[in-house]
LUMFILO-19219 format. One line per 2 residues: number of its first residue (from 1); for each residue x, y, z of N, C-alpha, C, O, CB. Coordinates in nm, 4 decimals, padded with zeros to 6 digits. Glycine has a CB too. Example, Ala and Ser with C-alpha at 12.3 -4.5 7.8 and 13.67 -1.06 7.14 Angstrom:
<atoms>
1	01.3190 -00.5690 00.7800 01.2300 -00.4500 00.7800 01.3200 -00.3300 00.7800 01.4236 -00.3319 00.8465 01.1308 -00.4473 00.9046; 01.2850 -00.2250 00.7080 01.3670 -00.1060 00.7140 01.2900 00.0030 00.7870 01.3409 00.1138 00.8039 01.4084 -00.0598 00.5725
</atoms>
This chain:
<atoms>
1	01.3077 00.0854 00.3037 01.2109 -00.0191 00.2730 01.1832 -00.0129 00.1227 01.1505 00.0983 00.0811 01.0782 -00.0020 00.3571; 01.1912 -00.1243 00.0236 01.1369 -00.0888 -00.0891 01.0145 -00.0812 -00.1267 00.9372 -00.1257 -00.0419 01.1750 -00.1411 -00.1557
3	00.9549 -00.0336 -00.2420 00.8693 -00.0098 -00.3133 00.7859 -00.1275 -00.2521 00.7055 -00.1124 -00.1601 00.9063 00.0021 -00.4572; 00.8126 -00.2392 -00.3100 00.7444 -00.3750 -00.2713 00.6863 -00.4530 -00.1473 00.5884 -00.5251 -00.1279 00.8176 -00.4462 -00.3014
5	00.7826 -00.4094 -00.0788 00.7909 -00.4273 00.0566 00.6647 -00.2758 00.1507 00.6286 -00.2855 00.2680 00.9931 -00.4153 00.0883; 00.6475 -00.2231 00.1091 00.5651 -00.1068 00.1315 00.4865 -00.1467 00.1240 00.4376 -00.2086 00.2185 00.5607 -00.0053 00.0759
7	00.4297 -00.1356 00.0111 00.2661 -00.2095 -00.0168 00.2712 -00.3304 00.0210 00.1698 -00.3371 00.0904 00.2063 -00.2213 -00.1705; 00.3206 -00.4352 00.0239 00.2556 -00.5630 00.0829 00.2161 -00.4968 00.2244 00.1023 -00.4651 00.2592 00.3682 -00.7115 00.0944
9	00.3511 -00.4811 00.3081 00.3098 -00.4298 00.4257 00.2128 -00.3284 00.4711 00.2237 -00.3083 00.5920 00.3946 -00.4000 00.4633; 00.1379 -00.2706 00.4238 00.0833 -00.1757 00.4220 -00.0641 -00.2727 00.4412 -00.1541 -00.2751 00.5251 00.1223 -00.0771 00.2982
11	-00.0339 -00.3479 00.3166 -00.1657 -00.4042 00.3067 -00.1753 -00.5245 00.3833 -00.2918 -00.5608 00.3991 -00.2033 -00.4305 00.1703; -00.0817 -00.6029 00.4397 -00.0822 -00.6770 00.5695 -00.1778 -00.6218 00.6960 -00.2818 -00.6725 00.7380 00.0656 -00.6770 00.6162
13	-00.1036 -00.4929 00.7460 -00.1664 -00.3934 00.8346 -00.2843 -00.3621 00.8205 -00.3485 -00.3774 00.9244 -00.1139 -00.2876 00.8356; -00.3682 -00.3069 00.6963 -00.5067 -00.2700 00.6905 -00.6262 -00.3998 00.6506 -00.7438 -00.3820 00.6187 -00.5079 -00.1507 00.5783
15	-00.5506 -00.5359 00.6646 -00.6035 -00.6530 00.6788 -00.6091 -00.7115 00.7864 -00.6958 -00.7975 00.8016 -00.5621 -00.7206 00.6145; -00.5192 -00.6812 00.8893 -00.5156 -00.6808 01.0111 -00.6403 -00.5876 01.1050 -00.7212 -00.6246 01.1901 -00.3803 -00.6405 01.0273
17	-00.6189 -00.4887 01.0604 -00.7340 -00.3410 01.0777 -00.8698 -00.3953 01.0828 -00.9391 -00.3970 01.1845 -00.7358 -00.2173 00.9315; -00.9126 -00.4502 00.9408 -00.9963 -00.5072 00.8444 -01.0303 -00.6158 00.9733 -01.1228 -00.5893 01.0501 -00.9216 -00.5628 00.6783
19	-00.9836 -00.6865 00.9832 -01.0396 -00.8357 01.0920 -01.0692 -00.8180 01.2690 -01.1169 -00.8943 01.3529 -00.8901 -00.9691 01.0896; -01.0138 -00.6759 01.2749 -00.9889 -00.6654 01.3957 -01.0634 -00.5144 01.4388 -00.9998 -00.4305 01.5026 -00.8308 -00.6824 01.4145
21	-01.2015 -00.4926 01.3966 -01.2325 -00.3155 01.3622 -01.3137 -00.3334 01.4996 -01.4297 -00.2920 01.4993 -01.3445 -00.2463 01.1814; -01.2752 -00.3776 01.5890 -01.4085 -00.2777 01.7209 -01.3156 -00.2137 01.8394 -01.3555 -00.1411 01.9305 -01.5542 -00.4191 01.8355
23	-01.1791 -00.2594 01.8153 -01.1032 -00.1177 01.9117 -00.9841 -00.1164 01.8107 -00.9441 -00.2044 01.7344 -01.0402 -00.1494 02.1189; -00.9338 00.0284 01.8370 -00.8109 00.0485 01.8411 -00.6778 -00.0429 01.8569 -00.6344 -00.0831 01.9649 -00.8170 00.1175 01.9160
25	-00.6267 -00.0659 01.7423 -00.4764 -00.1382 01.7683 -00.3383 -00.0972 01.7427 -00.2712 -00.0873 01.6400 -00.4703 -00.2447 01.7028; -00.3157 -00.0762 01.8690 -00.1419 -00.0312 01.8818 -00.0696 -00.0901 01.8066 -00.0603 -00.2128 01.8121 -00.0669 -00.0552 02.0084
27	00.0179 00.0049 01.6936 00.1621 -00.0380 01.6512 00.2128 -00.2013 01.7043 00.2268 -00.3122 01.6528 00.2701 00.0830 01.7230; 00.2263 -00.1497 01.8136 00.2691 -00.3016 01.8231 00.1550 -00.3957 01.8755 00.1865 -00.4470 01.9829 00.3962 -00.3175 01.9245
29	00.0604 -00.4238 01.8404 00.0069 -00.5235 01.8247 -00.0148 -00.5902 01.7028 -00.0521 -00.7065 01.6869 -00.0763 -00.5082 01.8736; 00.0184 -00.4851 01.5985 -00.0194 -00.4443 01.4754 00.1368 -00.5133 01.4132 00.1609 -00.5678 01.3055 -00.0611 -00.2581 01.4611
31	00.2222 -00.4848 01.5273 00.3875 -00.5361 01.4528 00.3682 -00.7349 01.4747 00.4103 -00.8226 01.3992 00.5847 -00.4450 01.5960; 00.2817 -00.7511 01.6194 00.3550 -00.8481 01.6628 00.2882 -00.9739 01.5329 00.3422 -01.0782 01.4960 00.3276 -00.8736 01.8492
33	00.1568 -00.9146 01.4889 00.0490 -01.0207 01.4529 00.0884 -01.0247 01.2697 00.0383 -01.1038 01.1897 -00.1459 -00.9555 01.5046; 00.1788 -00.9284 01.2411 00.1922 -00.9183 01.0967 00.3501 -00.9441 01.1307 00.4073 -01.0450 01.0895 00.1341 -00.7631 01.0075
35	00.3963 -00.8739 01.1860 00.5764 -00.9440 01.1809 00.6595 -00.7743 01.0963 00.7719 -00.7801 01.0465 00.5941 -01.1618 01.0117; 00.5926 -00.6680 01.0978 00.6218 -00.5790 01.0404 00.7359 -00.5435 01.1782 00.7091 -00.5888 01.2895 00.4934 -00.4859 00.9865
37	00.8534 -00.4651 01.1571 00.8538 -00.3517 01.2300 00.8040 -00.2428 01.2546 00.7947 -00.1574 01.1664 00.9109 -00.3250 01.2250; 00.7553 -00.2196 01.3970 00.6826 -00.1284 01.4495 00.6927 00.0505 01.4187 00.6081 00.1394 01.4086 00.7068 -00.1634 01.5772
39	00.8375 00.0459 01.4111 00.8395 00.1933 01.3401 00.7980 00.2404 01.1760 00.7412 00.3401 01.1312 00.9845 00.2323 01.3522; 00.8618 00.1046 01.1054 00.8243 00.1237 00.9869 00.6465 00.0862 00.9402 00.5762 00.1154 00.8435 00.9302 00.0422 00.9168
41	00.6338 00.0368 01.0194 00.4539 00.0227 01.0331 00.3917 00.1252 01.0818 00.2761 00.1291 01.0395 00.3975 -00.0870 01.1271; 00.4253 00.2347 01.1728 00.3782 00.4208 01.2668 00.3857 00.4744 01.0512 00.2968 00.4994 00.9698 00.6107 00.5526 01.4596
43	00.5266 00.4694 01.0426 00.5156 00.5441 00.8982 00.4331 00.5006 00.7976 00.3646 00.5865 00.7421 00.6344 00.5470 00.8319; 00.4224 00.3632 00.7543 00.2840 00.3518 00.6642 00.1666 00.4019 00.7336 00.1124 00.5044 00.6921 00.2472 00.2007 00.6238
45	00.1152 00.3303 00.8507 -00.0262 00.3797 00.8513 -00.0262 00.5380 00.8841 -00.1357 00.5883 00.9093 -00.1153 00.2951 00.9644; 00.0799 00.6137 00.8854 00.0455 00.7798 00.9202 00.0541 00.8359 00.7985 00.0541 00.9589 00.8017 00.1504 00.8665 01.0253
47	00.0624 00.7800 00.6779 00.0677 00.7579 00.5028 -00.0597 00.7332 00.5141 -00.1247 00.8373 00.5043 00.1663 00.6290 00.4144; -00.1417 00.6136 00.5351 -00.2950 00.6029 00.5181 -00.3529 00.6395 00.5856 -00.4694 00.6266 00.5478 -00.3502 00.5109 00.5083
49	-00.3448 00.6995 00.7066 -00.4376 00.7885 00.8029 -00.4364 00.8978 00.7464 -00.5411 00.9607 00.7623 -00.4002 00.8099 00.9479; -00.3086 00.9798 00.6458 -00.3007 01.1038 00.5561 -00.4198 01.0962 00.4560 -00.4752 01.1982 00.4150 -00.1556 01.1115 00.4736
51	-00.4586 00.9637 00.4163 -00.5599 00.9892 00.3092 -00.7009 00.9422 00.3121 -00.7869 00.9341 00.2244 -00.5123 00.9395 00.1981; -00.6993 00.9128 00.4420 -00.8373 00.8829 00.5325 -00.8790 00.7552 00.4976 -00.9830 00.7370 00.4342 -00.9666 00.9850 00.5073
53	-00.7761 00.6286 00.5489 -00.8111 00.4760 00.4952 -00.7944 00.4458 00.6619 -00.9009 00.4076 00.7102 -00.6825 00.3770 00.3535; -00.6812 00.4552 00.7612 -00.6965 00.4747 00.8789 -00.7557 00.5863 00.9963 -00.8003 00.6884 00.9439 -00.6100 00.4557 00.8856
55	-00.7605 00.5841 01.0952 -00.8233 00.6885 01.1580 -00.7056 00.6460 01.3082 -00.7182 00.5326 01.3545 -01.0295 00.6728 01.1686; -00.6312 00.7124 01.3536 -00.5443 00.7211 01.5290 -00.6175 00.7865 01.6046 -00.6941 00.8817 01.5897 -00.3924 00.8039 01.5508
57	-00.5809 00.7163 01.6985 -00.6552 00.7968 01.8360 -00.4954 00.7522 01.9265 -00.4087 00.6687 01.9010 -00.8621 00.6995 01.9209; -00.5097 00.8432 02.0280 -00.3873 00.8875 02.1597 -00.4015 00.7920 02.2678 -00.5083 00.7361 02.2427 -00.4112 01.0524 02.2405
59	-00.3701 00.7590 02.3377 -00.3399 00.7747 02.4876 -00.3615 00.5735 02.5004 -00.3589 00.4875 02.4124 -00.4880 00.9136 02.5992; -00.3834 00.5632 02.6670 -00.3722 00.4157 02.6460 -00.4721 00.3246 02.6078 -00.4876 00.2132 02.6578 -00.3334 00.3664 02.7467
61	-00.5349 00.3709 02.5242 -00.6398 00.3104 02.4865 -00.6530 00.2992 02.3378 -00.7293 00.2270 02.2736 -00.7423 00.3700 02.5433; -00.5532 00.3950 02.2909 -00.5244 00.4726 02.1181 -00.4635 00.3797 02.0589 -00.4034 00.2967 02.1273 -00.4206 00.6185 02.0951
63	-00.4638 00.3703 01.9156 -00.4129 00.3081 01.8292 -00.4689 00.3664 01.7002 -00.5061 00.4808 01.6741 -00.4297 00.1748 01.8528; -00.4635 00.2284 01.6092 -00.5338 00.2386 01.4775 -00.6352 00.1836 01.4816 -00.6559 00.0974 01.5670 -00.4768 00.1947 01.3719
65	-00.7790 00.2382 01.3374 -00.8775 00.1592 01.3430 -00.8800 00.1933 01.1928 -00.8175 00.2935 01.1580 -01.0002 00.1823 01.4481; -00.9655 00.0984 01.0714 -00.9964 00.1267 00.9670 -01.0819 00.2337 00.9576 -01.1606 00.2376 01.0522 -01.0313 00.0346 00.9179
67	-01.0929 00.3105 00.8877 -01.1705 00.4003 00.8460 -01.2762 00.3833 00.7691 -01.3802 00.4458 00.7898 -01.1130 00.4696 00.8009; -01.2614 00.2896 00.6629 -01.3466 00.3056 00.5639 -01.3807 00.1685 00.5820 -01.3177 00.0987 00.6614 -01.2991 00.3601 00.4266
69	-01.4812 00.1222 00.5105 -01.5236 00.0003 00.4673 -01.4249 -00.1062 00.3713 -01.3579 -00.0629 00.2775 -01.6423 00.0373 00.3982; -01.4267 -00.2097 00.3993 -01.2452 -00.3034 00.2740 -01.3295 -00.2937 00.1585 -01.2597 -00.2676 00.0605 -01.1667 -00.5456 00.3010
71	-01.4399 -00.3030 00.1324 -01.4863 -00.2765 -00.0093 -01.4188 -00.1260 -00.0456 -01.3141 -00.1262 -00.1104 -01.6678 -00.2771 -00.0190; -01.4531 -00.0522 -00.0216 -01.4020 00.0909 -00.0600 -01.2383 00.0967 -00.0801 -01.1837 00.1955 -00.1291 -01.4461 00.1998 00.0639
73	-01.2031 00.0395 -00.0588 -01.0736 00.0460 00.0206 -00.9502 00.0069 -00.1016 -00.8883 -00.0976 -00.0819 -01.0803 -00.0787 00.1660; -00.9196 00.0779 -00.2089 -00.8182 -00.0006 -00.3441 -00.6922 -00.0255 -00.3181 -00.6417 00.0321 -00.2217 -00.7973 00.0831 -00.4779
75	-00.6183 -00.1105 -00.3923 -00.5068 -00.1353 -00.3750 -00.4175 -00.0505 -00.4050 -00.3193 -00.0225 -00.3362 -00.4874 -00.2237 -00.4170; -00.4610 00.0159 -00.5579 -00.3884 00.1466 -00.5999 -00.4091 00.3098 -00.5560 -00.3389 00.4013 -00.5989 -00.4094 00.1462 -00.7321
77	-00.4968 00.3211 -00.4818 -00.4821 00.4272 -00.3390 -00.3712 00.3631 -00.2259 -00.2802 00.4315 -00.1790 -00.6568 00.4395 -00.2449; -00.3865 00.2690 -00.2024 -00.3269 00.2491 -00.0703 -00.1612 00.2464 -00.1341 -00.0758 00.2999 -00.0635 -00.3921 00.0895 00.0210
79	-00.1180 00.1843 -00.2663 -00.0066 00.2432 -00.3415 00.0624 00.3708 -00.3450 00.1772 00.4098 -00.3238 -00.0354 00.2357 -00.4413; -00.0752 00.4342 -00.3876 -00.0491 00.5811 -00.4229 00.0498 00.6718 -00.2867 00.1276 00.7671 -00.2814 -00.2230 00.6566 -00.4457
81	-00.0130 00.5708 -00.1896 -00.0475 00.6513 00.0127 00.1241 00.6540 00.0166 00.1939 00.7546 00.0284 -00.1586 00.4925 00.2066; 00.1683 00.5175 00.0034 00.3137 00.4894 00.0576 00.4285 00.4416 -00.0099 00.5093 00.3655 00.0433 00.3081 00.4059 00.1466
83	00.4404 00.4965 -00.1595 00.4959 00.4487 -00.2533 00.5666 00.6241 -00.2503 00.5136 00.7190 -00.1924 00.3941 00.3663 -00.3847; 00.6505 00.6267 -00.3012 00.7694 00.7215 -00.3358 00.8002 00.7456 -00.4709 00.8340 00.8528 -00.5211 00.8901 00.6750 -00.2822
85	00.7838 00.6241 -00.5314 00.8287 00.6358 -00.6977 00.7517 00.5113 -00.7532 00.6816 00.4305 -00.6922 01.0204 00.6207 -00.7348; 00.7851 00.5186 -00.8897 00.6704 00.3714 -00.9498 00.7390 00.2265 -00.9487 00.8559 00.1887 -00.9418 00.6200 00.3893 -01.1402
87	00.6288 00.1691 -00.9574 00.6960 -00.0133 -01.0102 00.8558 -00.0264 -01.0332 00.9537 -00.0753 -00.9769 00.6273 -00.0695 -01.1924; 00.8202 00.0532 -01.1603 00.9250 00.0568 -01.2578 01.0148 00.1839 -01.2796 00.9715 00.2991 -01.2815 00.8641 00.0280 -01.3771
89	01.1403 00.1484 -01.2950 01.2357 00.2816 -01.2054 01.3380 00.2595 -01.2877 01.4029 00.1559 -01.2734 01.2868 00.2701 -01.0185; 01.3712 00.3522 -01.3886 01.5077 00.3896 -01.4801 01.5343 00.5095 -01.5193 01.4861 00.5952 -01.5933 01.5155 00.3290 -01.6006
91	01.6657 00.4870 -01.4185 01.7145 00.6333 -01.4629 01.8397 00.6192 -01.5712 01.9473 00.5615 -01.5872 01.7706 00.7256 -01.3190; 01.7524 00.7091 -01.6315 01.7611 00.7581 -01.7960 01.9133 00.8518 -01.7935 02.0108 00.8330 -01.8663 01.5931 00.8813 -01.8521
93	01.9029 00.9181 -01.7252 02.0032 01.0589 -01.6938 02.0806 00.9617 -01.6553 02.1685 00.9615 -01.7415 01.9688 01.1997 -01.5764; 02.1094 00.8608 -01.5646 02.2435 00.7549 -01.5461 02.3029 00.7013 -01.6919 02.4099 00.7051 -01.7526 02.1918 00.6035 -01.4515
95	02.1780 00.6527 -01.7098 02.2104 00.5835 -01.8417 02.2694 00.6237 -01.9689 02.3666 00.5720 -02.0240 02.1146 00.5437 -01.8792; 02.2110 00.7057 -02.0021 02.2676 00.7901 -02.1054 02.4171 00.8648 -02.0637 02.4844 00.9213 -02.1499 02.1534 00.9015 -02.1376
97	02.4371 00.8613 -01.9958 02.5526 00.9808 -01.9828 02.6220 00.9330 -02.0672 02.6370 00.8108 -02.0649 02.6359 01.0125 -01.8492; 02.6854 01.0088 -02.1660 02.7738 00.9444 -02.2193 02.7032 00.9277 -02.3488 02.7299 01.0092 -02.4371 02.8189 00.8283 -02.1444
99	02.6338 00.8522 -02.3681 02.5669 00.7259 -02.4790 02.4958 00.8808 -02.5822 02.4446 00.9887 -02.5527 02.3912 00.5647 -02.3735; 02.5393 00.7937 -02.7351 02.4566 00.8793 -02.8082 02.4044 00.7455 -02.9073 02.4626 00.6370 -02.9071 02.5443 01.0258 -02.8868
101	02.2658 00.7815 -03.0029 02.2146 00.6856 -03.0850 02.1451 00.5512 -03.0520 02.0280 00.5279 -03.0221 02.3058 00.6606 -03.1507; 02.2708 00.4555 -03.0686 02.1265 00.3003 -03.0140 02.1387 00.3395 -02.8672 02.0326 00.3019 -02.8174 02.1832 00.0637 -03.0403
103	02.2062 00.3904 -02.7814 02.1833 00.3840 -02.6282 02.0670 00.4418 -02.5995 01.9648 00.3847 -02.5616 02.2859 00.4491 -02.5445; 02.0843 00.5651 -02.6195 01.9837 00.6846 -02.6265 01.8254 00.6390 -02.6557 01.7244 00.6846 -02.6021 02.0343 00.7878 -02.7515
105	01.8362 00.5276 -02.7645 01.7216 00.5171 -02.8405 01.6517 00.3873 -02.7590 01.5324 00.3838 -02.7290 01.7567 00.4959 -03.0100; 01.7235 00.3093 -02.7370 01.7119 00.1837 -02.6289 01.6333 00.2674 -02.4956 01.5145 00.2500 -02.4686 01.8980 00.1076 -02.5765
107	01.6976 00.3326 -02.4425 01.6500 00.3925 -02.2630 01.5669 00.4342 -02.3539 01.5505 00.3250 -02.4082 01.7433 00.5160 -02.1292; 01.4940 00.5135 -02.4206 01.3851 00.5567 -02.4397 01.2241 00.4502 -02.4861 01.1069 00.4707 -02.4544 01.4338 00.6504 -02.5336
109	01.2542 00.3954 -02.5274 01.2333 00.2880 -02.5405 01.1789 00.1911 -02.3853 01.0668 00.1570 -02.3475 01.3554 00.2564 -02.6095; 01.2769 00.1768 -02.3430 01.2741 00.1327 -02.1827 01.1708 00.2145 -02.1172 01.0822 00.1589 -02.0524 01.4216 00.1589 -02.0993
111	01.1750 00.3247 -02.1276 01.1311 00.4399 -02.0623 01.0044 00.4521 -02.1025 00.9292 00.4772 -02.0083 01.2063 00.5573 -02.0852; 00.9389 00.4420 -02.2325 00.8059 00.4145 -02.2926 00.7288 00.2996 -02.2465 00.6168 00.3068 -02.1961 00.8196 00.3983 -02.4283
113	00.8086 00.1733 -02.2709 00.7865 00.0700 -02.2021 00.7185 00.0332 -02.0499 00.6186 -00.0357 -02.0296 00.8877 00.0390 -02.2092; 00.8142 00.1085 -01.9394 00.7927 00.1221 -01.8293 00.6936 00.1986 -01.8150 00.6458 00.1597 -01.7084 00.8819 00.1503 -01.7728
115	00.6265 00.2875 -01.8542 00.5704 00.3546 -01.8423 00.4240 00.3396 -01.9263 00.3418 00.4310 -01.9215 00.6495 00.4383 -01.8523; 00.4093 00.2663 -01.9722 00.2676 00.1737 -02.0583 00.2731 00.0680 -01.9035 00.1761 00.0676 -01.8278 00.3208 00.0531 -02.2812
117	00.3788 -00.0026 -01.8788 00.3728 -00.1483 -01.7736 00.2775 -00.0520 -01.6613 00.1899 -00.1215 -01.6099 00.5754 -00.2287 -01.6902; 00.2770 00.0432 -01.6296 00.2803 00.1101 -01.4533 00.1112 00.1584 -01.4664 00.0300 00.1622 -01.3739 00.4283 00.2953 -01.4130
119	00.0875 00.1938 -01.6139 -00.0258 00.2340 -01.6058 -00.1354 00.0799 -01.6193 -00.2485 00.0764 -01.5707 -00.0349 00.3542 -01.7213; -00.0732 -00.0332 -01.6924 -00.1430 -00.1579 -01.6615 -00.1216 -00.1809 -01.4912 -00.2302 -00.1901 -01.4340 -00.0747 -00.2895 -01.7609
121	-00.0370 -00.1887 -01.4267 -00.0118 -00.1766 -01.3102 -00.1806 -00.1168 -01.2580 -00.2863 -00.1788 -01.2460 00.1307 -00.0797 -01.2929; -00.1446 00.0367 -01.2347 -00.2115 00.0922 -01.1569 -00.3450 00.0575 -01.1880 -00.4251 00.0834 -01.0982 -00.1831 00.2151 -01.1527
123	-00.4012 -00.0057 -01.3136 -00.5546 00.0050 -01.3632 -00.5706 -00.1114 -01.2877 -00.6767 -00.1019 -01.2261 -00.6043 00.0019 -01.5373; -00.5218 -00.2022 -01.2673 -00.5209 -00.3402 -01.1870 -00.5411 -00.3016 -01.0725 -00.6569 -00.2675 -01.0487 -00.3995 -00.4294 -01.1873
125	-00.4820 -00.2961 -01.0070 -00.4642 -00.1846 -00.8334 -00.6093 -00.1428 -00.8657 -00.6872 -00.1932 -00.7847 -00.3124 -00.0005 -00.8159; -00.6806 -00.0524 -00.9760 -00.7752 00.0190 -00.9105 -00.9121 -00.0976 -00.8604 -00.9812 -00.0903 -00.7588 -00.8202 00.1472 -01.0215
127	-00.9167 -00.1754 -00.9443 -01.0214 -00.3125 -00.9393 -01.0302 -00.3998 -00.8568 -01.1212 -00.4794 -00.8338 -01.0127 -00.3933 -01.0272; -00.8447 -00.3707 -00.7689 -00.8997 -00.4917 -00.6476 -00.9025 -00.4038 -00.5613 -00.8456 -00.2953 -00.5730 -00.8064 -00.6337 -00.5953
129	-00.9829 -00.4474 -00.4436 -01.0102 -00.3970 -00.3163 -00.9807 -00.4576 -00.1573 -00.9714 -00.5793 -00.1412 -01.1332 -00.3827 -00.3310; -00.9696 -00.3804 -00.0636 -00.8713 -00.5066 -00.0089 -00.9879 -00.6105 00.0788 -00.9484 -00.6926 00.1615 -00.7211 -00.4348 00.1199
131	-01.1617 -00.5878 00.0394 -01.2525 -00.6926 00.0676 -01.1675 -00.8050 -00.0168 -01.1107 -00.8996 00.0377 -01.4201 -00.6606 00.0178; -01.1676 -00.7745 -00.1900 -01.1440 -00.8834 -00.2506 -00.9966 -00.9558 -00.2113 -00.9738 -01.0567 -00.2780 -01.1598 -00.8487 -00.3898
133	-00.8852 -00.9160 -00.1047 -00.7426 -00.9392 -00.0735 -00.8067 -01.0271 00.0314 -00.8006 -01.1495 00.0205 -00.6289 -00.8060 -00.0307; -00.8610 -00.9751 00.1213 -00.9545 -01.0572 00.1982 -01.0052 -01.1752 00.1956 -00.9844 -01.2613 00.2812 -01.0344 -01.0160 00.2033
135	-01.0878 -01.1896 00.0796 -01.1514 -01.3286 00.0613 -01.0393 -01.3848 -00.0423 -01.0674 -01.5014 -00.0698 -01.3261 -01.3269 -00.0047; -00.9250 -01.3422 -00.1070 -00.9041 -01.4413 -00.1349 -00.7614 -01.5241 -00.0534 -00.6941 -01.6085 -00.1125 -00.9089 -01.4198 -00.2672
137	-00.7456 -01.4981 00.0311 -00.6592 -01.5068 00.1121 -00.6329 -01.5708 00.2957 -00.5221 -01.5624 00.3487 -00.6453 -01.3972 00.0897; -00.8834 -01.5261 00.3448 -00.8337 -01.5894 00.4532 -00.9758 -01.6583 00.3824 -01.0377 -01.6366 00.2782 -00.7983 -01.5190 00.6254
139	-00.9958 -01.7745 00.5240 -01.0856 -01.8405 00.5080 -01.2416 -01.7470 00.5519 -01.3536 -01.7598 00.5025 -01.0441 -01.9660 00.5841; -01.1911 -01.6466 00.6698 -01.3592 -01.6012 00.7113 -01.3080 -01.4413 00.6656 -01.2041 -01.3973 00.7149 -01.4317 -01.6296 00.9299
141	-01.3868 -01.3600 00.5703 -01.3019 -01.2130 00.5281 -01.4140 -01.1251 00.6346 -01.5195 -01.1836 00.6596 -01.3059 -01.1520 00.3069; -01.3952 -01.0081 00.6870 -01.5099 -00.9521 00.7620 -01.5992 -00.9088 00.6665 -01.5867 -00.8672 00.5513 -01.4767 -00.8408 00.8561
143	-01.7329 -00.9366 00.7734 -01.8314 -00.8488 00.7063 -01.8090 -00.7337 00.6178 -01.7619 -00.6433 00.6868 -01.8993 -00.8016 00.7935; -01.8237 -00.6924 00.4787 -01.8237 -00.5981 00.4205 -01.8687 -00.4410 00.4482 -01.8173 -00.3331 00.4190 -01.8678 -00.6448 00.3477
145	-02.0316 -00.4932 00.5432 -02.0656 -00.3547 00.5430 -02.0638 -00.3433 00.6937 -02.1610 -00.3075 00.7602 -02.2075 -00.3120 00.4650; -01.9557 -00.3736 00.7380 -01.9234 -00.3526 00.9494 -01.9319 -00.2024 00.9649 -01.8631 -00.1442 00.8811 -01.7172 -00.4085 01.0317
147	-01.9962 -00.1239 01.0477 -01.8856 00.0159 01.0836 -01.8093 00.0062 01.1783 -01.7966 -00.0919 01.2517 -01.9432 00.1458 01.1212; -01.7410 00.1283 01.1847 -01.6421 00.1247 01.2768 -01.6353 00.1514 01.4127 -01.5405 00.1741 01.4879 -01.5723 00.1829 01.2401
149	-01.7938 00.1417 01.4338 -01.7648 00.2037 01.6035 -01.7530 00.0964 01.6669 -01.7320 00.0984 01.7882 -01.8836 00.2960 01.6881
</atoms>
């Protein structure tokens, strides 16, 4: 799955969570209503249940439920949860092999570059929340301050 494809999906799922917080929802209810596959959807949310944004429960009644409040809830945590590597991805050690001077000096360059982009990236991620993914996206966003029982 890529990078991209992670986080949207991820954040499909805990918007799903988000609209739907007074029981537990199975994987696949969770696949059928977002269009995710169901296995690759068990592996994100057991990524955000790792960092306490979901909460599982067992048996036939078990599923997922949000954990936290969607205000609390950032885009660049939920990044952080199921991402592998950054935005922006160059390998340098490919590149160079070989290359001495403008190559060398170019990938580095690239490499500075990418790496200024990821931290605008992530400062962005930290400001939205997925209340604010919420409202701007459906027409009714849930209550902000719901709990979860």
């Amino acid at each position: 799955m890529s990078a991209s494809t992670k986080l949207s999906n991820s954040t499909k799922a805990l918007c799903f969570l988000a609209t739907n917080r007074t029981e537990p929802q199975s994987s696949a209810t969770i696949s059928r209503h977002t269009g995710i596959n169901a296995s690759k959807l068990r592996r994100l949310l057991s990524d955000l249940a790792g960092i306490g944004v979901v909460t599982t429960s067992k048996g036939a009644a078990g599923g997922y439920l949000l954990a936290r409040n969607p205000a609390d809830i950032h885009l660049q945590e939920i990044y952080c949860a199921v991402e592998d590597r950054k935005a922006f991805h160059l390998d340098v050690a490919a590149l160079a092999f070989g290359e001495t001077g403008e190559g060398t000096a170019i990938n580095r360059y690239f490499l500075d570059l990418f790496a200024e982009i990821q931290v605008d990236i992530e400062e962005k991620m930290r400001r939205l929340t997925l209340a604010s993914i919420l409202a701007s996206t459906t027409q009714d966003p849930p209550p902000v301050n719901q709990p979860n029982s």
